[in-house]
N, C-alpha and C positions, 0 to 999 in steps of 0.2 A: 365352709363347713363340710364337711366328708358326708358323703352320701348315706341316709339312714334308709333299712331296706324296712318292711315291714313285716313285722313276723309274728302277728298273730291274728287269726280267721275270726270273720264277721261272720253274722248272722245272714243267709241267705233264705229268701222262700222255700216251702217244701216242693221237690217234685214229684210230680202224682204218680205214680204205679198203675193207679187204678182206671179203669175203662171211661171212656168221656161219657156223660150224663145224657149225650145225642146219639150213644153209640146202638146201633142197631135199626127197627124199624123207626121215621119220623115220626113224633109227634102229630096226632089232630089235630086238625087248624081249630083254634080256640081252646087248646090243651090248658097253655101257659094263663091264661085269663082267666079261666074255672080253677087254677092251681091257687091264683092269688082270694079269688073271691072264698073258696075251701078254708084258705086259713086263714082268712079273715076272719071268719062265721065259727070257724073253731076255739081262737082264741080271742074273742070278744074286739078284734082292732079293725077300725072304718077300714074299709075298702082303700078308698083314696090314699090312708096315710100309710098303708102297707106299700102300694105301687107308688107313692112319690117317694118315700124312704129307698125304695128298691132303684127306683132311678136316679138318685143321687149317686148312691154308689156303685152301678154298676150298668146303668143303663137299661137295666131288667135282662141282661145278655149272662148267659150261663157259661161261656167261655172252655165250653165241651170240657167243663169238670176242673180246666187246669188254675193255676193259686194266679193272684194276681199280682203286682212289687211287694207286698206284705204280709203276702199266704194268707189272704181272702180267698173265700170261695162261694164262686155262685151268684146270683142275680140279688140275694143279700151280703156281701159278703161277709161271709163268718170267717172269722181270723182263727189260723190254725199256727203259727209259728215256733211253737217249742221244738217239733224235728226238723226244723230247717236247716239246708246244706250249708257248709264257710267257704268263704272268701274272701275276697283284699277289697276295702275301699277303691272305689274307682281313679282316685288319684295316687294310689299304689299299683297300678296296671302297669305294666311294659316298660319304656324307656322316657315316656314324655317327662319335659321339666314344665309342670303345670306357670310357672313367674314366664317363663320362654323369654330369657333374655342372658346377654352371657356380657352384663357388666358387673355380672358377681357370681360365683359358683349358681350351677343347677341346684335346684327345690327337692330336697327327696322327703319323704314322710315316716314317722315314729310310730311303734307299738301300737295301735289302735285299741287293743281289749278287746277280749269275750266276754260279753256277759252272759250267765249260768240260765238255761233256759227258765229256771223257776223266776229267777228276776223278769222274766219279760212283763211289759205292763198289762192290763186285763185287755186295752182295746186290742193286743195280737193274739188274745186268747177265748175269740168270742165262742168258736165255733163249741170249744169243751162244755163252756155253761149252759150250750142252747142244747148241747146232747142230755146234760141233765136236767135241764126245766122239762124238754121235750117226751124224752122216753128214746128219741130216734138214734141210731149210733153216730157215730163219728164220719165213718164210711158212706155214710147216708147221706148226710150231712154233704160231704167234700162233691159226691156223683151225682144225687140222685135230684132234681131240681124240685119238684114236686115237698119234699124234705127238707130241700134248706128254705124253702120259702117258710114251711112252717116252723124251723128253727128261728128264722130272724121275726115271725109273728110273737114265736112264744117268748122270744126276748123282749118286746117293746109292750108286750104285755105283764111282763115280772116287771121293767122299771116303770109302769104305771101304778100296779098293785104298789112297789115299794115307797113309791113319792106319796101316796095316799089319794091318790087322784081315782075317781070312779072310771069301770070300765063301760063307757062312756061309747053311743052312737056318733056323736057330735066332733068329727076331726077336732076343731077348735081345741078337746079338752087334753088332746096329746101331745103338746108343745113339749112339756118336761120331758118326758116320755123321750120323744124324739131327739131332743137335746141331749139325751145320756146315751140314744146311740150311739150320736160320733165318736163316741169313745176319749170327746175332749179331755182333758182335766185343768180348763180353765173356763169361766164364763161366757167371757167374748167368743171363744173360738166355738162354745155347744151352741151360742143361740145364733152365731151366723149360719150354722148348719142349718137347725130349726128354722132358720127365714125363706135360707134354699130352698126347704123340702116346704114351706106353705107357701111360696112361691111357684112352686110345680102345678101344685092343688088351683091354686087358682087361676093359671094359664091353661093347666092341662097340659096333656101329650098323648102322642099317638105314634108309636114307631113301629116297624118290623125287627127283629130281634135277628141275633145272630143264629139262631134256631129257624128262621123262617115264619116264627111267631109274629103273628100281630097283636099288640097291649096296647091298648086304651085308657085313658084316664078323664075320664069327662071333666072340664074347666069348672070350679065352684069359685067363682068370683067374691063371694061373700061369704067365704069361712072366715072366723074371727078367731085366730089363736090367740090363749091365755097366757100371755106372757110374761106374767107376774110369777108364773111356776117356776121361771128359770131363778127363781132367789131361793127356792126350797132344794136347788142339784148341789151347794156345799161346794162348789168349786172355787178356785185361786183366781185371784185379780192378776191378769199377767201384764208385766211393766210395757205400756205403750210407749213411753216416753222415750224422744228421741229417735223415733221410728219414720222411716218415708213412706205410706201406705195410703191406697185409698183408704176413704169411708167404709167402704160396701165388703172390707176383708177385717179379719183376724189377725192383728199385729205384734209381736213382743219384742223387746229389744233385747237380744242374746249378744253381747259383743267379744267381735276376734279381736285376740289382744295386738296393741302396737307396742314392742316392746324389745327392747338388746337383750341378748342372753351369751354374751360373748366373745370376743377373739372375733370383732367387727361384724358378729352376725347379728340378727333380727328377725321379728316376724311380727304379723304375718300377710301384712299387705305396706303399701306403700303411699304414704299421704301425698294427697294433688288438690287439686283445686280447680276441678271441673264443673259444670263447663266453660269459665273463666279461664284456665290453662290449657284445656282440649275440648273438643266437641264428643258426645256418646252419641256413636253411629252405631251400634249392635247392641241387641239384648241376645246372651246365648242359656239355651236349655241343656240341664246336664237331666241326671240322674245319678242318687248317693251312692248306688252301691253299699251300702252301709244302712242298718237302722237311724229310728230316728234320735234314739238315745246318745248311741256312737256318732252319729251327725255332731250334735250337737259339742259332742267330748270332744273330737276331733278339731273340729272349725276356734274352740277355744284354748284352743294347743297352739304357742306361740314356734313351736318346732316346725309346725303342720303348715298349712296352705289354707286360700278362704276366698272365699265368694261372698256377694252381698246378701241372698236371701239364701233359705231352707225352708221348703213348702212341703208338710207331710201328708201323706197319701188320706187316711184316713176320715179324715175331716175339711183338709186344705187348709190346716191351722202353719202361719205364715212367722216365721223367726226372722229379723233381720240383723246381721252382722257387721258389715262394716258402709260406712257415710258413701251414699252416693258419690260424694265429690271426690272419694278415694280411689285405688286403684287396686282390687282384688287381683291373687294370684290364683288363676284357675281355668285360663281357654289352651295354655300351654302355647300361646303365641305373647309375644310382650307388644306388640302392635296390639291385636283384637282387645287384650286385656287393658291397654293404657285409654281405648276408645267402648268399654262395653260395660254391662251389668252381667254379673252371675247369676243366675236362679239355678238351685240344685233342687229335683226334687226326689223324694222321697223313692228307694225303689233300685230295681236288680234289671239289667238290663235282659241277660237269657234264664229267667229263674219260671220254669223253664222256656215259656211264651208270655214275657209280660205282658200284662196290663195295668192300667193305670184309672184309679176312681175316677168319675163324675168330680166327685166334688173337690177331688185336687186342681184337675182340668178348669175348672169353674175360676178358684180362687187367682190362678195363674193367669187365666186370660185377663182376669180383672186388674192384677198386677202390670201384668205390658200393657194393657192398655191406659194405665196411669200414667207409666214410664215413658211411651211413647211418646205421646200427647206431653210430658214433662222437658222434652227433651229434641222433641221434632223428628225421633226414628218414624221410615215407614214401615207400616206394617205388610210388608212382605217379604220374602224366604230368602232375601241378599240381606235382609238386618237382624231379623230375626231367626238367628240360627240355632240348628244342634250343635252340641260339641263335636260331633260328627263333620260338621259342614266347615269347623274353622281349621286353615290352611296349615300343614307345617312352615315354620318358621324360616327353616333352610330345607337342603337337599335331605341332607342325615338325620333330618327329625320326621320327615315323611311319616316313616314308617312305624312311629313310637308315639303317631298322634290320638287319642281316644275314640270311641265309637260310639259315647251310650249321647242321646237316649236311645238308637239303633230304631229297625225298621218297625217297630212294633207300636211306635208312638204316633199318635193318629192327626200326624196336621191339618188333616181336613176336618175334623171334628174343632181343635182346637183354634184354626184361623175362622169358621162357625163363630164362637164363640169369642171371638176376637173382632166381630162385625166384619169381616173381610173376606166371607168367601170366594171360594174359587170359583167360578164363573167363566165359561168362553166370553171371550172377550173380540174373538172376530171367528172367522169361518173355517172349516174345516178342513181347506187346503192353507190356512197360514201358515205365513213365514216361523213363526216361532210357535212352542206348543207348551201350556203349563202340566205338568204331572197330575193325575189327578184319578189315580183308581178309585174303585168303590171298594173302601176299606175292610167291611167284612166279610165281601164276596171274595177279593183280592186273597190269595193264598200262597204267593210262590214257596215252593220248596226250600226252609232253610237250614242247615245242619250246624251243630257241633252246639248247642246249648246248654246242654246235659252232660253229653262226653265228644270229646274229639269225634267228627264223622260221622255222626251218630244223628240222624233225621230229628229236628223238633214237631214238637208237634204241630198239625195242621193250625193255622189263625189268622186273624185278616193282619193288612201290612200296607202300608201306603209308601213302600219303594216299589221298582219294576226294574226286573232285568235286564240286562242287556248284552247284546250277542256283536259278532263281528262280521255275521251274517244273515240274514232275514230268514232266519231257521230256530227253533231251537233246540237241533242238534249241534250246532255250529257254537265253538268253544265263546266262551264269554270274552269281551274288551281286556285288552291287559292294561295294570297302570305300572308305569317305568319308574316309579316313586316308593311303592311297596313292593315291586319284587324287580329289581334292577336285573336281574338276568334273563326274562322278555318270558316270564313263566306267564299263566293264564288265571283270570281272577277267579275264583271260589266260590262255593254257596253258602260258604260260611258265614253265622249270624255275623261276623266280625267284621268282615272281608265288606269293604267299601267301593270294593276296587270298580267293579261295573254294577251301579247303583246309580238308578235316577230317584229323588225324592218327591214325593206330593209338595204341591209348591214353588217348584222350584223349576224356570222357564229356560227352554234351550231354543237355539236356532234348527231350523229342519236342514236337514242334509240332501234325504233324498227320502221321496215313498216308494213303493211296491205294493201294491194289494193292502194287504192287512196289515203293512207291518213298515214301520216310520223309523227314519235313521237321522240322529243328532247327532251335531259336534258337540265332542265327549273327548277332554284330554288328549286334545289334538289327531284326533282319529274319527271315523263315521263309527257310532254306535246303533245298532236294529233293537227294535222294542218291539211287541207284538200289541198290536193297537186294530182289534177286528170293530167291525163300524158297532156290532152288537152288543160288543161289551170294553168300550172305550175305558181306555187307559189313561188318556190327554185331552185336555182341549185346546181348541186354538187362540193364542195369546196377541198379544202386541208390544210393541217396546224398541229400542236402541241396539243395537248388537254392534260389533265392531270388527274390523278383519285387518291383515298388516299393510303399510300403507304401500303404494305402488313403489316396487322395485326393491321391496324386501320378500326375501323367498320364506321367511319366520322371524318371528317374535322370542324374546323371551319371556316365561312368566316368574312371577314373585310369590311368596306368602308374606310379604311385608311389604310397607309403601313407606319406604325410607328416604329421605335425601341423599344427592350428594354428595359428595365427600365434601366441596367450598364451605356448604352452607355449617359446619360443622364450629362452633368457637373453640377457642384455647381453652383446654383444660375435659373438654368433650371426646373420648373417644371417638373417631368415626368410624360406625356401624358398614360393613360392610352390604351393598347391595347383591345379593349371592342370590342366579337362579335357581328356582325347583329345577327339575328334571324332566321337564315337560317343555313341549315349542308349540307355538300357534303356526299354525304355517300358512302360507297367502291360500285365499281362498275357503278357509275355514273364519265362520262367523259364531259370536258369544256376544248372550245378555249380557248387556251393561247394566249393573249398577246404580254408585256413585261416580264422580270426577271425583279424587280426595287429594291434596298438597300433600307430599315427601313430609313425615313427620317423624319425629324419635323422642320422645319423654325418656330422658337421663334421671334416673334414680336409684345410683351403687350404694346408695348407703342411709343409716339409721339418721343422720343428720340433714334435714331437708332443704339446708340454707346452698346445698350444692348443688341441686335439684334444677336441671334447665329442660326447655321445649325447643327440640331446632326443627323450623322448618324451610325448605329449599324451594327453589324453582321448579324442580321435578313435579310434575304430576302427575297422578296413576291412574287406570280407570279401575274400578272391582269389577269383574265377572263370572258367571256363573260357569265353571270352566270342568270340573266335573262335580265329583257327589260334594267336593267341597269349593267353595269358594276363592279366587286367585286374585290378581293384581299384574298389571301390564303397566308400561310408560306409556302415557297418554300420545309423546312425539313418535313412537313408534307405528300407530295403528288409527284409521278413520274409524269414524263414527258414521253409521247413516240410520235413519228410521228403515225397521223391518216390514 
């Protein structure tokens, strides 16, 4: 099929113009905490269910004013979406072919649609209606935190007043209430919210905010929400059936079509029968790029491309698309994708500094942790990847491989809630060190979000720079991957090129004072690691280096067989290095050990469908911001 380019602009977040909500003298300590209890007492709603409503969605963090994937704003977020900027769905970015396999033409993607901002649904339109219950403007609203707090009181007090429910001391009696915030429009999806946020209530919480704020939530163990109310919100039964999902989430079955549409093409994913034909060693995190609407238009477009789930920001209400045992088109490698799950979620990579709700984060972790445990992934940052992290395919695809969810998505919050945090795991002179800033103190400098070059706004980040010299005035790492003619990596949100992530474990090269040097894409990489305000901790693990009397290695983004292992009738896949060499003396986390494998699947008829796998075997390691693949005969192994 001839390549379709895409040609019409999605709905992006708005970018603020306006001054962040922190800007100028800080807040009083105990500002933010008299702010909640203010509109609590103004618009008749418990304390408690104001601040656990407020931590669902946004952690009670005010985000210095800026929208969040879905032009939210604020420690409520109030959805402002109608001036939102356009763009291209993320799997209409650049050059990658999302199938990443070439036993059949490249994947390109069709028309997407605009929808007219009047269509947009009410949950990206909250902030307008809080401007008219409230009195307060708009602008108020987007900046001023103090403001949107009592925008989002004044909301959850009109859907109180409108369910008929009294305005009531007693948390217990705002279940409904609560449930119409998530802005669901289905039952499942409002009253998983509603359990989150009485869930909060009765653990409690206590954090420091990105403000510097401390909020408090004292633990009520014995509030009793009425949850009989969720039968008075009029919401839609959404079809569970046929869904792979915990208990503990909100599930519907939206199915990508399997289907011919011509002149030997198909779409939109590829029937298998895993893990009886392959084992799933990865679960990868994207982000749509696209609303939720267009999500969902798109993924059931037999033209288009598709992943297994679609997790919307707002609520964390969970779609799922096609059978586990299938093979989604969507990491732009046909390796990663023939052994992985897709999760897309909801959300704009630089619109302008994303962030990403509570209660998306919530439903997600809960998601991998089904999967994991379903499937025997570990949960750590060689399996659980971004789109970011998984490898081009060949040399020529390097450079055309995607970025989101990009630095902005907080794995150390989400491996939290994943039970797996990061934790040193030995001393502070270890051999190996795991990433691991403090994500909202974490600021680096990143540009081109908004416009080419163009500074984004300050916000925390869980990547860290990295330099080719223990300085940083000293030009960044280059990758010979994305800019073949030995140019120097960027500060751009895009730019991967010298990027370590939260997570993700390297061998030490060498230290200096304050400042710690990794092998990083076959080169020493400097991070600035002062003992005050560490960057890493020190990890443990497997690492590997080339065996005696090789001067380098080569590495892969595929862990192919052979050419023998290949039967008649099987193309054999060519083993073609990246652009990158390990060279003796240089050490990398290991991974997995994984067999030379290649899932053959050119065609709509599956009876042609074969698994080869070889002698070859490859180790994965953690080689730069993305993950690579080595022949296991070429390179030892030792404990670090």
């Amino acid at each position: 099929m001839g390549a379709l380019v895409a040609s019409a602009a999605l709905l992006l977040p708005l970018v603020s113009a306006a001054p962040p909500a922190t800007a100028g003298r800080p807040p009083a300590p105990g500002a933010l905490q008299r702010d909640f209890a203010a509109a609590a007492a103004e618009y008749g709603v418990p304390p408690s269910v104001l601040l656990a409503v407020s931590y669902l969605q946004s952690r009670s963090d005010g985000h210095g004013g800026a929208p969040s994937v879905t032009g939210g704003y604020g420690p409520m977020h109030l959805t402002d979406a109608a001036t939102a900027l356009a763009s291209a769905p993320h799997h209409s970015h650049g050059t990658e072919d999302p199938r990443g396999d070439t036993s059949r033409p490249a994947k390109r993607v069709a028309d997407a649609g605009l929808p007219a901002p009047s269509a947009l649904p009410p949950r990206l339109r909250t902030l307008e209606r809080a401007a008219g219950l409230s009195g307060l403007s708009p602008e108020d609203l987007r900046t001023s935190t103090p403001a949107n707090i009592r925008g989002g009181a004044a909301l959850l007090a009109a859907a109180q007043r409108e369910l008929g429910h009294p305005v009531s001391t007693d948390p217990g009696d705002w279940y409904g209430a609560v449930a119409r915030y998530s802005g669901a429009d289905d039952t499942a999806t409002a009253t998983t919210y509603a359990d989150d946020v009485y869930d909060v209530i009765r653990s409690g919480e206590r954090r420091t905010t990105d403000s510097g704020q401390v909020v408090a939530l004292a633990p009520d163990p014995g509030v009793a929400p009425r949850t009989a109310q969720a039968a008075g919100l009029g919401l839609r039964t959404a079809d569970a059936a046929g869904t792979e999902c915990p208990v503990t989430v909100a599930c519907e079955w939206v199915p990508a079509p399997y289907e011919e549409f011509g002149e030997g093409d198909y779409g939109n994913h590829d029937k298998a029968d895993r893990p009886a034909s392959q084992s799933v060693d990865y679960i990868v995190v994207h982000d749509t790029e696209a609303t939720w609407d267009v999500t969902l238009k798109l993924v059931q477009d037999p033209a288009y491309v598709s992943w297994h789930y679609s997790l919307r920001s707002s609520d964390g209400h969970i779609a799922q698309h096609v059978p586990l045992k299938d093979v989604g088109w969507h990491a732009g490698n046909w390796y990663v994708n023939a052994k992985s799950v897709g999760l897309e979620h909801e959300g704009f990579l630089v619109s302008p500094d994303a962030w990403y709700t509570e209660a998306m984060y919530r439903t997600s972790a809960r998601l991998v942790r089904y999967l994991a445990k379903r499937y025997g992934v570990p949960l750590d940052r060689q399996h659980i990847l971004g789109h970011d992290n998984v490898p081009g395919p060949t040399g020529a695809a390097v450079r055309g491989m995607h970025t989101d969810p990009g630095p902005y998505w907080d794995w150390a919050h989400y491996f939290t809630l994943l039970g797996r945090p990061f934790t040193p795991a030995a001393g502070p002179r270890a051999g190996v060190v795991t990433i691991r800033p403090r994500y909202a103190a974490h600021q680096p400098l990143y540009t081109g979000c908004a416009k080419p070059g163009e500074a984004c706004p300050p916000h925390g980040s869980g990547a860290v720079r990295l330099y080719t010299e223990p300085r940083e005035s000293a030009p960044l790492v280059k990758d010979a991957g994305l800019r073949p003619g030995g140019q120097d990596s960027t500060t751009g949100v895009n730019d991967t090129g010298a990027r370590a992530s939260t997570g993700q474990r390297y061998a030490v090269a060498e230290r200096r004072g304050e400042w710690t040097a990794i092998w990083y894409l076959g080169q020493k990489a400097w991070f600035h690691d002062p003992r005050t305000r560490p960057v890493a901790v020190g990890s443990r693990g497997w690492v590997l280096t080339p065996r005696e009397g090789l001067a380098e290695v080569p590495v892969y983004g595929r862990a192919y067989p052979e050419a023998s292992a290949y039967p008649a009738g099987v193309p054999v896949q060519a083993v073609s290095p990246l652009p990158y060499r390990l060279l003796a003396g240089q050490r990398y986390v290991v991974g997995d050990r994984v067999p030379g494998e290649y899932f053959y699947a050119p065609s709509f008829d599956t009876s042609g469908h074969r698994v080869v796998r070889g002698e070859e075997t490859y180790y994965e390691i953690q080689f730069g911001h993305r993950v690579a693949f080595v022949k296991a005969s070429d390179v030892v192994v030792t404990r670090a």
